[in-house]
C-alpha positions as CSV (number, residue, x, y, z in Angstrom):
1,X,0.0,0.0,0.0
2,X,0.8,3.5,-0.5
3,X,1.8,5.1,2.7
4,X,2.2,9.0,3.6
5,X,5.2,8.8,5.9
6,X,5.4,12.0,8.4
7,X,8.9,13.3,8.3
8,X,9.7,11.1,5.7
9,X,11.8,12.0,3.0
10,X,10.2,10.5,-0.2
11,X,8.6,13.6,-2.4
12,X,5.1,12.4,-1.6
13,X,5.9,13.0,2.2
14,X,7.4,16.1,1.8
15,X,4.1,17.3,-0.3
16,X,1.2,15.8,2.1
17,X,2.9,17.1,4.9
18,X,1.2,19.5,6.5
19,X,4.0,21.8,6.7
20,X,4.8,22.0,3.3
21,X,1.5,24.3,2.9
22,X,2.0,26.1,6.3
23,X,2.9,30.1,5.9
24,X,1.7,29.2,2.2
25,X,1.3,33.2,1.8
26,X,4.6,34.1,3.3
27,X,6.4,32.3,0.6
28,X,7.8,33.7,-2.9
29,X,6.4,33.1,-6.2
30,X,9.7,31.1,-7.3
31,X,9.1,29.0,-3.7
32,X,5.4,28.3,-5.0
33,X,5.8,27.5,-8.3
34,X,8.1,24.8,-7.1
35,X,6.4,23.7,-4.7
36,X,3.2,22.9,-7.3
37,X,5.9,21.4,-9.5
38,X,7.1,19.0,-6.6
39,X,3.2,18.4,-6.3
40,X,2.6,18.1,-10.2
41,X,5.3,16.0,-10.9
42,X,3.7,13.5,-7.7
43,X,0.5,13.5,-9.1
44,X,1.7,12.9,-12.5
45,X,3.6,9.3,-10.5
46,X,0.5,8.9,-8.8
47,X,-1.2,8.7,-12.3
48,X,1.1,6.1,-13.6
49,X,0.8,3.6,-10.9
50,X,-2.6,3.8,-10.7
51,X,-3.2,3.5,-14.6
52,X,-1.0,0.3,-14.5
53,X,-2.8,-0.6,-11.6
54,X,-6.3,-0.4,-13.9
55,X,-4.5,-2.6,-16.7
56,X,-3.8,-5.2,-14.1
57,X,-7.8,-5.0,-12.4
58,X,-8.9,-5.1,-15.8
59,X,-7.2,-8.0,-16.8
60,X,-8.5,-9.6,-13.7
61,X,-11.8,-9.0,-14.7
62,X,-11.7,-9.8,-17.9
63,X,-10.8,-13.1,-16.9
64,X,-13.5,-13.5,-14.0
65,X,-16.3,-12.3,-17.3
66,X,-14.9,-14.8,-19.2
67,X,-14.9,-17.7,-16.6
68,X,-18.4,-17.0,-15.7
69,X,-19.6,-16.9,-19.3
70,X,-21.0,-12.9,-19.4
71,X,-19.0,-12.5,-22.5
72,X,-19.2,-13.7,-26.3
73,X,-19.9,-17.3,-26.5
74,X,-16.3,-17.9,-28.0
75,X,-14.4,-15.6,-25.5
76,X,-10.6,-15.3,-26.3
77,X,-8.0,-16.1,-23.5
78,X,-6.5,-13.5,-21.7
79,X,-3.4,-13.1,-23.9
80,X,-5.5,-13.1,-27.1
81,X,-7.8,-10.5,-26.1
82,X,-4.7,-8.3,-24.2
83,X,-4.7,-5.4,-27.1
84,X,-8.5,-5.0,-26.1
85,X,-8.5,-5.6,-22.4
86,X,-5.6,-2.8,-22.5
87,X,-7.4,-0.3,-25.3
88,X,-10.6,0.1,-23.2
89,X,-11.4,1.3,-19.9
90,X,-13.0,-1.6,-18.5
91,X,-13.2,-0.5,-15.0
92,X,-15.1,2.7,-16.2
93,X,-15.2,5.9,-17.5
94,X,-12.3,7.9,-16.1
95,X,-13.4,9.8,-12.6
96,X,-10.2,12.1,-12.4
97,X,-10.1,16.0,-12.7
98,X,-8.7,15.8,-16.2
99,X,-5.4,17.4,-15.2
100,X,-2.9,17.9,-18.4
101,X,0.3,16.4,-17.4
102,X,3.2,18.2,-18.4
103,X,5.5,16.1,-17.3
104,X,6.8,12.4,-17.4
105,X,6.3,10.0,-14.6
106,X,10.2,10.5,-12.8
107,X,9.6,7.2,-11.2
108,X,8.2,4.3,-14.0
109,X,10.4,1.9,-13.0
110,X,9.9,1.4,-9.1
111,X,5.9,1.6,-9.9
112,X,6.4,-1.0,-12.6
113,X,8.3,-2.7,-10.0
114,X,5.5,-2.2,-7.0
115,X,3.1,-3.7,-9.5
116,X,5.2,-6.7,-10.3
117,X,5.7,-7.2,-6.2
118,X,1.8,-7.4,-6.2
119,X,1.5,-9.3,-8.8
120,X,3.8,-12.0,-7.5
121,X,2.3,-11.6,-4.5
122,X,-0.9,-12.5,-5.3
123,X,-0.1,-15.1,-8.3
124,X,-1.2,-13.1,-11.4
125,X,1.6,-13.7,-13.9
126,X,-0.9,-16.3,-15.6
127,X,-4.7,-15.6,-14.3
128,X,-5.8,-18.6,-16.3
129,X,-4.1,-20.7,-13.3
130,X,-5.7,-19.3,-10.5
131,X,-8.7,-20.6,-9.2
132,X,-11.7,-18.6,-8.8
133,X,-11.3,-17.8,-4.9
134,X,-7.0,-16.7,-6.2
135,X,-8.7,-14.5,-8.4
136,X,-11.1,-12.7,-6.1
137,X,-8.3,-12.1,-3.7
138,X,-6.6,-10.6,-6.9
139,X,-9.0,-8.2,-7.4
140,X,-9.4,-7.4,-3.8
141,X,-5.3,-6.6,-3.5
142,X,-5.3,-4.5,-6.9
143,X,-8.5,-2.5,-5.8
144,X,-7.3,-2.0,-2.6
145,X,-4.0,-0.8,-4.2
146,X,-6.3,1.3,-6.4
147,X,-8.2,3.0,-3.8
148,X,-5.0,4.0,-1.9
149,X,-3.0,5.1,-4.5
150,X,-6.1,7.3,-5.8
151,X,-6.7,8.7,-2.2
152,X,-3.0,9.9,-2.0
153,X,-3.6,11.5,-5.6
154,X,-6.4,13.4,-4.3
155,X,-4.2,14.7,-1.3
156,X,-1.5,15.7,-3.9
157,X,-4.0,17.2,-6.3
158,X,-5.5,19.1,-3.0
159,X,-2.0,20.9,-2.4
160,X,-1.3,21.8,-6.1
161,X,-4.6,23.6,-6.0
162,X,-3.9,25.2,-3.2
163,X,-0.2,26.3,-4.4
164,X,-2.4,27.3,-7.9
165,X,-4.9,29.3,-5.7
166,X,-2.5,31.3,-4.0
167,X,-0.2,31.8,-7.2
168,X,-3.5,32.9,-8.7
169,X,-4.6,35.2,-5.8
170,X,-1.1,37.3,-6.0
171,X,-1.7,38.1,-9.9
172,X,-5.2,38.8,-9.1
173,X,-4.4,41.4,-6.4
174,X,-1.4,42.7,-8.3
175,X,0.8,41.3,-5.6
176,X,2.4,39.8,-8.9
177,X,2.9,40.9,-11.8
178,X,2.4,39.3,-15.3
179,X,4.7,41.3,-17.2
180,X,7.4,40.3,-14.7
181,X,6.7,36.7,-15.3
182,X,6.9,37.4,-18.8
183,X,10.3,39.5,-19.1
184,X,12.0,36.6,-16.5
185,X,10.6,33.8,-19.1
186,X,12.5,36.4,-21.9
187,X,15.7,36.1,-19.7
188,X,15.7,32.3,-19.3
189,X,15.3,31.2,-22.9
């Protein structure tokens, strides 16, 4: 499971600890905007586990339809019907704000990794093999999983809004200034 870990020195503790928001207005604009990138680029992680964490519950399910006969009459096996399984969204329409990532998971290969440790731990590398009960509990570990990972993404998505709404409130009230944003932009390039 996902843990927030208080004093902990992962990026996702550092960003759902409470401090990291504390004297939110007392900090500069370059201090914010790195702060909502340290929260963006989180979420962004977040995203990625818990999409490969819907490719692995879908596969489950595809294979508990399949064994209980709700599909087509000449269902294909699990690896045949993989390109499909993956290409929809068979858990459902997608329930997330819709954020545009602009950046790249920083992390793909531990959260491939986490996945793979659940998998092995609960027997999935052939679904075919396990027996009905080996496959609920499969679907119980990866939803679980889910539901954590997507509770820490809502944290993380709560503190970039926050970080956005005070960026926001400082151009707003003039506190900031555009045209300053613009010419440092100018001088970076």
């Amino acid at each position: 499971m996902i843990e927030f870990r208080q004093g902990g020195r992962r990026r996702l503790d550092r960003v759902l600890d409470p401090a990291f928001l504390a004297a939110i207005g007392d900090r500069s604009l370059d201090e914010l905007r790195a702060m909502r990138d340290d929260a963006a680029q989180e979420e962004t992680d977040l995203s990625y586990l818990r999409r490969l964490l819907h490719a692995r519950i879908d596969i489950v399910r595809f294979e508990e339809h399949r064994r209980a006969g709700t599909g087509s009459a000449e269902e294909p096996s699990v690896v045949d019907a993989l390109p499909r399984i993956l290409a929809d969204n068979a858990i459902g329409p997608a329930a997330g704000r819709g954020r545009h990532h602009t950046v790249q998971p920083s992390r793909a290969e531990s959260h491939r990794r986490h996945v793979e440790a659940l998998l092995a731990d609960t027997g999935l590398s052939d679904v075919a093999t396990l027996s009905d009960a080996e496959l609920a509990e499969s679907a119980e570990a990866y939803a679980a999983e889910e539901a954590s990972v997507s509770d820490h993404r809502i944290r993380v998505q709560q503190v970039m809004d926050a970080c956005n709404d005070e960026i926001g409130r400082r151009y707003r009230t003039g506190s900031a200034s555009i045209d300053e944003l613009l010419r440092r932009e100018r001088e970076g390039a």
